[in-house]
C-alpha positions in Angstrom: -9.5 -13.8 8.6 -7.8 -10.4 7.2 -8.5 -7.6 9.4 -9.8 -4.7 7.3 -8.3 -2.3 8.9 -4.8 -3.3 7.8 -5.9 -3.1 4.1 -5.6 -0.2 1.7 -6.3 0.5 -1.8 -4.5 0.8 -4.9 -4.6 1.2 -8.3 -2.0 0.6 -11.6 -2.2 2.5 -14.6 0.5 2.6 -17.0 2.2 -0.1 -14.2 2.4 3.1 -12.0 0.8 2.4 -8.4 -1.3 4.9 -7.0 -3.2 5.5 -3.9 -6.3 7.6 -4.6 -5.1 9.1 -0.9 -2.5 8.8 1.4 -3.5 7.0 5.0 -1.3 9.2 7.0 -1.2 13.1 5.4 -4.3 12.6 3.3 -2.6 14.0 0.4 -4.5 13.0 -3.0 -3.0 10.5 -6.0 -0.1 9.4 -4.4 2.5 7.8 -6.4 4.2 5.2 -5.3 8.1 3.7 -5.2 6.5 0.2 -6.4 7.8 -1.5 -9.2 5.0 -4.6 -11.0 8.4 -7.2 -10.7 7.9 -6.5 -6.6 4.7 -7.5 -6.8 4.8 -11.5 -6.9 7.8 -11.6 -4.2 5.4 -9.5 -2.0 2.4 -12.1 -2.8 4.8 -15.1 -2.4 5.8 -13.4 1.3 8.5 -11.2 1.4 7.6 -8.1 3.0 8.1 -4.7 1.5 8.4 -1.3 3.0 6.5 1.1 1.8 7.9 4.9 2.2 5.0 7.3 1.1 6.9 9.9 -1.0 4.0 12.9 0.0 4.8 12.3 4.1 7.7 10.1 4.4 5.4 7.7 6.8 6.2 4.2 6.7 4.0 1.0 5.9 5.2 -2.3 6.0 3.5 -4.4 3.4 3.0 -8.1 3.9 0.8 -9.3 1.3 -1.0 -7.7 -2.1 -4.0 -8.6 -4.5 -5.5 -6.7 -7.7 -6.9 -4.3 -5.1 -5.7 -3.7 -1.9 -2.3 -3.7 0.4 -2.8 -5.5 3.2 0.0 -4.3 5.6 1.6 -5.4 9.2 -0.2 -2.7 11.2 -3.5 -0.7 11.2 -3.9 1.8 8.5 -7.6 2.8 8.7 -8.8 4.7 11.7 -12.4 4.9 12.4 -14.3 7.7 12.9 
């Protein structure tokens, strides 16, 4: 079973990848250094690391789907 709180979401448009906000600074429509020809080597199982560009944190991404990162370590906190 996935663990939810390892998963994030994402969105593409123009095959751009945004986050609607950052996990770690909260900053809003976060950009992000993802390229759509990563995409299937992340999906096959090679990891990628994901630097935000807003907060310089680090995320290491170990699988991807049309909605959500699902990454190596806990990125939702909750409240």
């Amino acid at each position: 079973m996935i663990p939810f709180e390892n998963t994030w979401p994402y969105e593409v448009i123009l095959n751009d990848y945004y986050v609607e906000e950052c996990p770690f600074c909260e900053a809003k429509q976060v950009l992000l250094p993802l390229k759509k020809k990563e995409v299937p080597d992340i999906q096959s199982g090679k990891k990628k690391l994901l630097i935000f560009p807003c907060c310089y944190s680090k995320l290491t991404i170990i699988d991807i789907d049309q909605d959500y990162f699902l990454a190596d370590s806990k990125v939702r906190s909750f409240r």
